[in-house]
KOLNU-485977 format. One record per residue (C-alpha): residue number from 1; x, z negated, y negated. Coordinates in nm, 2 decimals, padded with zeros to 4 digits, m for minus. Each point is the difference from the previous one (the first is absolute). Last residue first. Layout:
! KOLNU-485977
> NUM/X/Z/Y
...
This chain:
! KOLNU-485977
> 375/m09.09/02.03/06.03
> 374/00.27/00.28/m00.05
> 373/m00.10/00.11/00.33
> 372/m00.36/00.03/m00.02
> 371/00.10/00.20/m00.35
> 370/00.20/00.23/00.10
> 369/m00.27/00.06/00.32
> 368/m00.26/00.01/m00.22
> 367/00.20/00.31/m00.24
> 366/00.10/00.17/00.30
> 365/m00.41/m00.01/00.13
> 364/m00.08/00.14/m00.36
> 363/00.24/00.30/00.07
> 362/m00.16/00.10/00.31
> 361/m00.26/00.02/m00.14
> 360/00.10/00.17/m00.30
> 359/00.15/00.29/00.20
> 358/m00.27/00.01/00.24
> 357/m00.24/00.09/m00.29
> 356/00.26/00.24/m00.15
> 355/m00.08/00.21/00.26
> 354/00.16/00.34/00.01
> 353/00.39/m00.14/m00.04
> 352/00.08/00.26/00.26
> 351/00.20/m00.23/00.18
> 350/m00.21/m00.32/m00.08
> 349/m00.29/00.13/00.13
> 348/00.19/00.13/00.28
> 347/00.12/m00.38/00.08
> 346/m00.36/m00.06/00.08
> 345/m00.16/m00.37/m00.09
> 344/m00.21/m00.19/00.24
> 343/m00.16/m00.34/m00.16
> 342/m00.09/m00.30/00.12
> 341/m00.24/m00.26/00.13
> 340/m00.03/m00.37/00.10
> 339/m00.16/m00.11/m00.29
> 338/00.11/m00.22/m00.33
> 337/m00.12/00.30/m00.27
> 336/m00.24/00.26/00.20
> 335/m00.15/00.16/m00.29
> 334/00.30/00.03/m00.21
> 333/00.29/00.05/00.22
> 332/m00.27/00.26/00.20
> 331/00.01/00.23/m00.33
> 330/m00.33/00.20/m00.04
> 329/00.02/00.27/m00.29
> 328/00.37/00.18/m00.01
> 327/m00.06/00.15/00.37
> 326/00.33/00.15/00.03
> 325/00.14/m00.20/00.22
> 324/m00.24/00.02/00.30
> 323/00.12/m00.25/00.24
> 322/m00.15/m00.38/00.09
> 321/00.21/m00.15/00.27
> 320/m00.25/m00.22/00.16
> 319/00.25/m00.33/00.16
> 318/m00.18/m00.10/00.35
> 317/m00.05/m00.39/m00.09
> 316/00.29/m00.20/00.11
> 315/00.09/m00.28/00.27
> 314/00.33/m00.13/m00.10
> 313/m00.16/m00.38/m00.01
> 312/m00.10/00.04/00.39
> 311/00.33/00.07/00.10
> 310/00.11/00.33/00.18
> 309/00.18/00.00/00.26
> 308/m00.09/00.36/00.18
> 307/m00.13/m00.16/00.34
> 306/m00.09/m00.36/m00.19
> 305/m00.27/00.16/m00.29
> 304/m00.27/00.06/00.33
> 303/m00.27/00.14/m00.22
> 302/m00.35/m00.11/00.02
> 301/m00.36/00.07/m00.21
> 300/m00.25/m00.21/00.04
> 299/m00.30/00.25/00.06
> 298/m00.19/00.22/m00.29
> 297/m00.12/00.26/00.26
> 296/00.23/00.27/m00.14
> 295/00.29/m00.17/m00.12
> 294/00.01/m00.18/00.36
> 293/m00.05/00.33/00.19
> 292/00.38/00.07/m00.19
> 291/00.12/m00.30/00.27
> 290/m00.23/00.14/00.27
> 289/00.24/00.31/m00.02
> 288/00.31/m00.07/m00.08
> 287/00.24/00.03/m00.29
> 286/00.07/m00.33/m00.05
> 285/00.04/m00.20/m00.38
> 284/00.24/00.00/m00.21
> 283/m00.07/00.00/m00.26
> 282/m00.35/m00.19/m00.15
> 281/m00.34/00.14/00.14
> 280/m00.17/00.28/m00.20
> 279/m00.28/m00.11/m00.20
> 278/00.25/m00.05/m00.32
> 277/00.10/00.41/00.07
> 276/m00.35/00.08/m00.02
> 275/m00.12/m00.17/m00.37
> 274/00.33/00.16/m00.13
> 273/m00.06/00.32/00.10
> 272/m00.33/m00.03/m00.14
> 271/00.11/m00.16/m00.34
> 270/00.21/00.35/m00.04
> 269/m00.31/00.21/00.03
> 268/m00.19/m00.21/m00.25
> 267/00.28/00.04/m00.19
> 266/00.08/00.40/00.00
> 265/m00.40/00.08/00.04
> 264/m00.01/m00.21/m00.34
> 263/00.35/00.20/m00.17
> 262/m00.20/00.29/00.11
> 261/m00.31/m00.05/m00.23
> 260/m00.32/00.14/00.00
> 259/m00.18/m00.08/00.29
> 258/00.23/m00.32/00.11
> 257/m00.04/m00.19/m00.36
> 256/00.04/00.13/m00.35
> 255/m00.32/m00.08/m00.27
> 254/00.20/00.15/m00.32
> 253/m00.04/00.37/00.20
> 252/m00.38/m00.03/00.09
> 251/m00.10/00.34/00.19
> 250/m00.08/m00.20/00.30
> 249/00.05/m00.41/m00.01
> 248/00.29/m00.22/00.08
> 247/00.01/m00.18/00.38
> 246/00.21/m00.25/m00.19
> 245/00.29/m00.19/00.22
> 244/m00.03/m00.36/00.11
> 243/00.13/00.00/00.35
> 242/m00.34/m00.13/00.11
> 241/m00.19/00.22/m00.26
> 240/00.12/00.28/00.11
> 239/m00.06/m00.17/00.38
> 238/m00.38/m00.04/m00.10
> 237/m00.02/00.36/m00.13
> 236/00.06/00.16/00.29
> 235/m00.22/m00.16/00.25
> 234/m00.25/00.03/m00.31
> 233/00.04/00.39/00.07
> 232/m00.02/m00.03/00.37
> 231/m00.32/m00.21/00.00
> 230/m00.13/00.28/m00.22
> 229/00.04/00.31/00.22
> 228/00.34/00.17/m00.08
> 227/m00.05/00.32/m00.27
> 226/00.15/m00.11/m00.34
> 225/00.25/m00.21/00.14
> 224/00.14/00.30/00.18
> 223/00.03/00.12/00.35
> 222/m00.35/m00.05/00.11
> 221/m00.15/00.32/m00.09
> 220/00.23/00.22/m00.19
> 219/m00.08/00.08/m00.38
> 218/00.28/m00.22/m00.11
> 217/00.27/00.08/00.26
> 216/00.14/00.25/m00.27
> 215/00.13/m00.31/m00.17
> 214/m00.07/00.00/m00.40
> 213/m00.23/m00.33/00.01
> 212/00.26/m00.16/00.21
> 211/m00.09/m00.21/00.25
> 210/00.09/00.12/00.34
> 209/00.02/m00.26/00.29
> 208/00.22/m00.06/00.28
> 207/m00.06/m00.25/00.24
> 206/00.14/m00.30/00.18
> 205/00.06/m00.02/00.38
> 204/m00.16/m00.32/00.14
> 203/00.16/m00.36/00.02
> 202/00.12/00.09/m00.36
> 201/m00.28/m00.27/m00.18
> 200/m00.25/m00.01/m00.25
> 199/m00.24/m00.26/00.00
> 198/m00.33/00.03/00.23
> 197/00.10/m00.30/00.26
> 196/m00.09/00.16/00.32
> 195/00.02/00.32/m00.04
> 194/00.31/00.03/m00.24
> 193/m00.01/00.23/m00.26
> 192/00.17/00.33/m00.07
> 191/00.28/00.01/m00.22
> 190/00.03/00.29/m00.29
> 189/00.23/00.25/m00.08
> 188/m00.03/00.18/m00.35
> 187/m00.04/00.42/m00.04
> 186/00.05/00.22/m00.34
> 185/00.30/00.24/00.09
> 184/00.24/m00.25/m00.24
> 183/m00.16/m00.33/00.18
> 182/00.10/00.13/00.37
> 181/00.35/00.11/m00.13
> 180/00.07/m00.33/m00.17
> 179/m00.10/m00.22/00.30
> 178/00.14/00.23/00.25
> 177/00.34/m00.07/m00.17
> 176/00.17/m00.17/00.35
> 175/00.21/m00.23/00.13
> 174/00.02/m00.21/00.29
> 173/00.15/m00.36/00.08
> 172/00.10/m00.19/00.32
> 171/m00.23/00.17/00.18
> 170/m00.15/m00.11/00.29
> 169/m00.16/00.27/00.13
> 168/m00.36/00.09/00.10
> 167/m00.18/m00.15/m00.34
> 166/00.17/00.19/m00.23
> 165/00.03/00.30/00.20
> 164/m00.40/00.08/00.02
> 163/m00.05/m00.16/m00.32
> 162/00.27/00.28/m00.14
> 161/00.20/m00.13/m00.25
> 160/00.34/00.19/00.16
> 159/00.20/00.20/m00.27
> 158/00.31/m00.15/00.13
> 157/m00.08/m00.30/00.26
> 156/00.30/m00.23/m00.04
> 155/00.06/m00.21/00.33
> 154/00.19/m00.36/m00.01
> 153/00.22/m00.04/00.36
> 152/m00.07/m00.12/00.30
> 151/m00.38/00.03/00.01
> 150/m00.24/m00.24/00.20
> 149/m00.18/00.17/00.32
> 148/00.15/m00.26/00.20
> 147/00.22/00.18/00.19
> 146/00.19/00.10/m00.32
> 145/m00.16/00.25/m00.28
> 144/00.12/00.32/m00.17
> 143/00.15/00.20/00.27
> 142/m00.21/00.02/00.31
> 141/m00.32/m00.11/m00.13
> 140/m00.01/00.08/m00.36
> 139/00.18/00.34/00.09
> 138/m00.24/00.06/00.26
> 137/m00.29/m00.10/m00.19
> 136/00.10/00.22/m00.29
> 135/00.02/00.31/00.21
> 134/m00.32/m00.05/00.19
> 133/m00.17/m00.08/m00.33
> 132/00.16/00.26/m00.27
> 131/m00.21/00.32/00.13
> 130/m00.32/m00.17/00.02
> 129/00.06/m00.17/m00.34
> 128/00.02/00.34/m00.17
> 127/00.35/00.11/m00.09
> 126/00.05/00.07/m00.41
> 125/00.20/m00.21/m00.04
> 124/00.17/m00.24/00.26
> 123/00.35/00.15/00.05
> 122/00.16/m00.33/m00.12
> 121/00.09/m00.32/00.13
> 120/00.26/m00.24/m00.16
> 119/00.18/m00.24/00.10
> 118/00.10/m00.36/m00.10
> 117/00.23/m00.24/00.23
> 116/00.25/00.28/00.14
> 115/00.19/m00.11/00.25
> 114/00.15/00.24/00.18
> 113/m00.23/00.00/00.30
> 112/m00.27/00.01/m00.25
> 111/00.13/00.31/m00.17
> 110/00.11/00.16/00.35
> 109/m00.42/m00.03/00.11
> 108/m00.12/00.19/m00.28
> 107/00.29/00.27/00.03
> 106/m00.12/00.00/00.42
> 105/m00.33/00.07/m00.14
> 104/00.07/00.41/m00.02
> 103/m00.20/00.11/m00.31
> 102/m00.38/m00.02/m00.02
> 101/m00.05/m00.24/m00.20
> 100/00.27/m00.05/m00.28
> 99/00.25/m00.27/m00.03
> 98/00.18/m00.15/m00.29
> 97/00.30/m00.25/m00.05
> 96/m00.02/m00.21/m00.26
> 95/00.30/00.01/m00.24
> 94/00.28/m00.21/m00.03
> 93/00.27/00.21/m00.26
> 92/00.38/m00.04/00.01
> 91/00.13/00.38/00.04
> 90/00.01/00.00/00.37
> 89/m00.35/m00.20/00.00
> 88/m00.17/00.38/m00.19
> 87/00.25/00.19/00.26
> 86/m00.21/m00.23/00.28
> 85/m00.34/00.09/m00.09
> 84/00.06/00.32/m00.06
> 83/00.15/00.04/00.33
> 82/m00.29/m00.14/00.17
> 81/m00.24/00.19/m00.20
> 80/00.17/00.32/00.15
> 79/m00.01/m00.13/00.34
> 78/m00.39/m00.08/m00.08
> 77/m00.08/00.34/m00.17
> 76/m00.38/00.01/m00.06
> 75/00.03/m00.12/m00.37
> 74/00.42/00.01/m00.08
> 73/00.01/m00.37/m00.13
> 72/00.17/m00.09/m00.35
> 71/m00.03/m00.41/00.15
> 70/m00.30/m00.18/m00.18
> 69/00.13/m00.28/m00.27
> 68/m00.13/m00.35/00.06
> 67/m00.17/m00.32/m00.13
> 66/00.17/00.16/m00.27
> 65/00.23/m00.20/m00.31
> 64/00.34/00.00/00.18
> 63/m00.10/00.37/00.06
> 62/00.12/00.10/m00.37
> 61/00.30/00.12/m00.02
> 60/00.15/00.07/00.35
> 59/m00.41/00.14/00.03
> 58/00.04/00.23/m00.28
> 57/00.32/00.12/00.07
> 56/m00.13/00.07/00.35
> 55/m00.31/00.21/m00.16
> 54/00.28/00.24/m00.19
> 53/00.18/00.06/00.33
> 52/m00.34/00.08/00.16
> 51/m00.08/00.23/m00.23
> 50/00.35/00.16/m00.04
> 49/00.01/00.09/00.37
> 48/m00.40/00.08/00.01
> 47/00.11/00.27/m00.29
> 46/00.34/00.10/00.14
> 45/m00.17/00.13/00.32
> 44/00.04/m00.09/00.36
> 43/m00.34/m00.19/m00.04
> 42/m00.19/00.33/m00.04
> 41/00.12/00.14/00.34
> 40/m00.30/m00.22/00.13
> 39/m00.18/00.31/00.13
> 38/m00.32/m00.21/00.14
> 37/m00.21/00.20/00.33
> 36/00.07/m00.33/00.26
> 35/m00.24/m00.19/m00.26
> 34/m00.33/00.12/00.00
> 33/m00.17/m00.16/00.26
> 32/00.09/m00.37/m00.15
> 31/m00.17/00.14/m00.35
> 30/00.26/00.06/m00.27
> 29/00.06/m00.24/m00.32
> 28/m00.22/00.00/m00.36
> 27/m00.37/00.15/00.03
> 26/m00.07/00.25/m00.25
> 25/00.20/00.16/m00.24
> 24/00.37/m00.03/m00.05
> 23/00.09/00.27/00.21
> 22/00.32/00.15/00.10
> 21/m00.02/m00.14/00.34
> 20/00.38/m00.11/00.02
> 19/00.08/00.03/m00.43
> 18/m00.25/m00.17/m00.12
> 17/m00.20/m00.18/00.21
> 16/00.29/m00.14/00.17
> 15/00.17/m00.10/m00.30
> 14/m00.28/m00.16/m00.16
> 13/m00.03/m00.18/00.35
> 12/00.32/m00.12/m00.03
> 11/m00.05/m00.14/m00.30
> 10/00.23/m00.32/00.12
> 9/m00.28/m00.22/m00.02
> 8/00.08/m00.33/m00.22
> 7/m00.14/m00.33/00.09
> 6/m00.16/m00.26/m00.27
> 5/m00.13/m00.32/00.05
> 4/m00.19/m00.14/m00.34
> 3/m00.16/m00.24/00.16
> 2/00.14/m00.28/00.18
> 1/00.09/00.04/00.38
């Protein structure tokens, strides 16, 4: 897959938010304990109805052009998902089908049985990785994957660009707009080193970092640049300039890099993702335990391609799905031109015509793909 790869959500979510929790702030979804207390009375209302009949004009329109359109799910509803998902293919749409953790896996396991190739899984915000382990490995093991470990169909992790997850799962491809919202409250990731070999690597967790001369983090010991130990701070400063964006200097505006400037936390964050999705292994690969030891220990890694027949030539890097529309500053088409990486759009964007950054993206891939064809 080619960049520019674009996938629609559904704005379900927006939805959710909205008009289920009544809350926009915060956290987006439900935690798993949470979930048996939702009134979903909302989505036997005129305004999901004409949503979601509005979003299926879209996709009969324009899905020829997606990777993929997201089905108008109820979040925490399966059967009610379910019947979304089939009144959107009663009226000629092909959307992916969506499941969120914590709901009865028997919905998971009657979209594989049906033959779904590309699924997606959602109900992962804002759970703590404690909480989504035992429930992911159980859907991974039982559901996901064959005998082998290997997956049977192509898994899309919504809002998932946790380490933790990353490097559990084989993903087929994730999104997430972590690497806005980090660089907007001031903060950058950054990859540890190896032990042995002293360049940067993902065989260890990465960190978090702030960096901004106006975070609040700035008088705290150890949690911003201006307080680690030295070896820390040049830690830091050799993988900005590794990735090639400016550290900038305090209180000097025409001087921008990390400190100063958004649009440098935005880029240096976005480079990071990158960097750690080209260390993981290509898909697909097994989800088993000494397999994911390989990653770790920097061991051959294996995948047995015969049990889901899969050729060697359609092995893929996992596809990043880069969201956050209406960050006008850092565009991913740009700065990651002839990579495997994309771009998540939300149909609620498009609804309530707030961003006209997703509008014009979504326009310029439309005006590539008229004229990829035309060539």
């Amino acid at each position: 897959m080619r960049y520019p790869a674009l996938i629609m959500d559904s704005g379900a979510t927006f939805l959710y938010n909205k008009y289920v929790k009544k809350s926009t702030k915060g956290s987006p979804g439900t935690y798993i304990k949470d979930k048996r207390n939702i009134d979903f009375s909302f989505y036997k209302t005129d305004i999901f109805k004409d949503f979601r009949d509005s979003y299926i004009k879209f996709c009969l329109k324009s899905g020829k052009h997606l990777l993929g359109y997201v089905n108008m799910d109820v979040i925490n509803h399966a059967e009610a998902s379910y019947k979304s998902l089939k009144f959107m293919e009663s009226r000629g749409c092909r959307p992916l089908p969506v499941f969120h953790l914590g709901n009865d896996e028997k919905w998971l396991k009657r979209y594989v049985k049906e033959g779904y190739k590309y699924i997606c899984i959602g109900g992962i915000t804002p759970n703590p990785y404690t909480t989504l382990k035992p429930v992911m490995d159980r859907i991974w093991r039982d559901i996901l994957t064959n005998a082998d470990g290997m997956p049977v169909v192509k898994v899309h992790g919504l809002a998932c660009t946790a380490y933790k997850l990353l490097i559990r799962y084989p993903w087929y491809s994730v999104d997430s707009a972590t690497w806005t919202k980090l660089g907007a409250w001031g903060g950058i990731y950054v990859p540890r080193k190896d032990r042995k070999t002293g360049e940067f690597s993902f065989n260890r967790r990465p960190f978090g970092i702030q960096v901004s001369e106006r975070s609040s983090k700035i008088g705290v010991e150890g949690a911003h640049l201006f307080t680690v130990e030295g070896k820390h701070k040049t830690h830091i400063k050799e993988w900005l300039q590794k990735i090639k964006v400016p550290l900038g200097r305090k209180g000097v505006i025409n001087e921008p890099g990390v400190i100063n400037d958004y649009e440098c936390r935005m880029k240096a964050n976005l480079f990071f993702y990158q960097a750690l999705f080209d260390s993981l292994p290509k898909w697909p690969w097994a989800f088993d335990a000494p397999l994911r030891r390989g990653l770790l220990d920097g061991e051959p890694w294996s995948s047995n391609l015969e049990a889901i027949h899969i050729k060697k030539s359609e092995q893929t890097t996992p596809l990043p799905l880069y969201s956050g529309s209406r960050s006008k500053c850092v565009s991913p088409e740009d700065l990651l031109v002839g990579r495997t990486a994309g771009y998540m759009l939300t149909y609620s964007d498009f609804y309530n015509k707030k961003s006209s950054e997703a509008i014009r993206r979504f326009q310029a891939h439309l005006e590539r793909a008229k004229h990829k064809k035309e060539k």
